[in-house]
C-alpha positions as CSV (number, residue, x, y, z in Angstrom):
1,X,32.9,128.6,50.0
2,X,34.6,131.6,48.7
3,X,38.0,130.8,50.9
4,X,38.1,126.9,49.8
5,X,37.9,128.4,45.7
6,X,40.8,130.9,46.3
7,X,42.3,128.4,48.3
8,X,41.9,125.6,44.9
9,X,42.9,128.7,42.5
10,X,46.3,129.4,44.2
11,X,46.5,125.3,44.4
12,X,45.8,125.5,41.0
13,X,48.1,128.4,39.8
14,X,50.9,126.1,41.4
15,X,50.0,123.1,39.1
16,X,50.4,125.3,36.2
17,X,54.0,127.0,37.4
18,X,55.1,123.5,38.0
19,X,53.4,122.4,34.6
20,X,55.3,125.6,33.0
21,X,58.8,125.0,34.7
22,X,58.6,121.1,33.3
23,X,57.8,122.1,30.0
24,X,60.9,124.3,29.7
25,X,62.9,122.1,31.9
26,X,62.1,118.6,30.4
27,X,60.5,119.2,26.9
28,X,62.8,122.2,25.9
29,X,59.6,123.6,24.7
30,X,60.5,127.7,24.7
31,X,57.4,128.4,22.2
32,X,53.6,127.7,23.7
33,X,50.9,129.5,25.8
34,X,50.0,127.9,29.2
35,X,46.7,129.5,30.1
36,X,45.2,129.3,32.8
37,X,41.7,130.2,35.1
38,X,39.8,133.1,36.5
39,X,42.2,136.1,37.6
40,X,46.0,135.5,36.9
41,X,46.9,135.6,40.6
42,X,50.6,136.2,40.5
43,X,49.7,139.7,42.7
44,X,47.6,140.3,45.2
45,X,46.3,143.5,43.5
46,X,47.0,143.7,39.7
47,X,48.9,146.7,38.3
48,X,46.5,147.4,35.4
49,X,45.9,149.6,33.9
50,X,50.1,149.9,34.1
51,X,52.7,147.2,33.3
52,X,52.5,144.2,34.7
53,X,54.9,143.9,37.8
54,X,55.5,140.6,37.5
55,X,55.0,139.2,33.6
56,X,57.5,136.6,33.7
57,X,54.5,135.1,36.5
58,X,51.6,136.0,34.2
59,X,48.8,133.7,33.9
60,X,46.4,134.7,31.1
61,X,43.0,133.2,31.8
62,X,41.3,131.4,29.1
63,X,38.6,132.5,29.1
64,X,40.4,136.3,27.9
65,X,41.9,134.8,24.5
66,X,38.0,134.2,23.5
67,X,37.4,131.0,24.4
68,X,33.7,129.6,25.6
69,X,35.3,127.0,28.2
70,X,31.7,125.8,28.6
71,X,31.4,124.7,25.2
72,X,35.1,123.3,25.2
73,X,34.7,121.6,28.0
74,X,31.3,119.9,26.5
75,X,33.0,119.5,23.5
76,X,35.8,117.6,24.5
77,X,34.2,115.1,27.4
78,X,35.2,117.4,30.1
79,X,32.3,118.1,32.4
80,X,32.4,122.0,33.8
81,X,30.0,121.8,36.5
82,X,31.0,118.7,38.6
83,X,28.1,119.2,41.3
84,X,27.5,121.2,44.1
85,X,30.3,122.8,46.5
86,X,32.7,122.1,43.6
87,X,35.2,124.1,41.8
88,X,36.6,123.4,38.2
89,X,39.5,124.8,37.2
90,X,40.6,124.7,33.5
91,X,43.8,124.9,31.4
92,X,45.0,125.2,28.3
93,X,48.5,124.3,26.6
94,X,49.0,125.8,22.8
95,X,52.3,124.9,21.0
């Protein structure tokens, strides 16, 4: 189980670069947060607690700006748990 959810994060991470890459491309949109899920990814071994490597590729998780994704997702009609041997990856565009 733990291969198929880093397997759906990295699939996941790539929505959100192409998500990102659109919104500068098609919307001209050069001021917004795209947040994303779990660990930002872009390394396979993060630099912290020195600069990021890579921040151009960073992916700030939701769930570190403060925000219960639990409750959002209940709040909103999203469901979080989607049943056993599932993985649910959240988002989150500001602008």
């Amino acid at each position: 189980m733990a291969i198929v959810a880093m397997a759906a994060g990295a699939e996941f991470r790539g929505i959100l670069s192409k998500a990102d890459a659109l919104l500068a491309r098609e919307f001209r949109l050069d001021d917004y947060l795209l947040l994303g899920a779990g660990s930002c990814g872009a390394c396979e071994s993060c630099a912290y607690p020195n600069p990021c490597r890579h921040p151009d590729e960073l992916r700030i998780p939701v769930e570190a700006c403060g925000v219960n994704v639990v409750n959002l997702a209940k709040n909103t009609g999203f469901r979080y748990n989607n049943g056993p041997n599932t993985v649910t990856f959240f988002g989150l565009l500001l602008f």
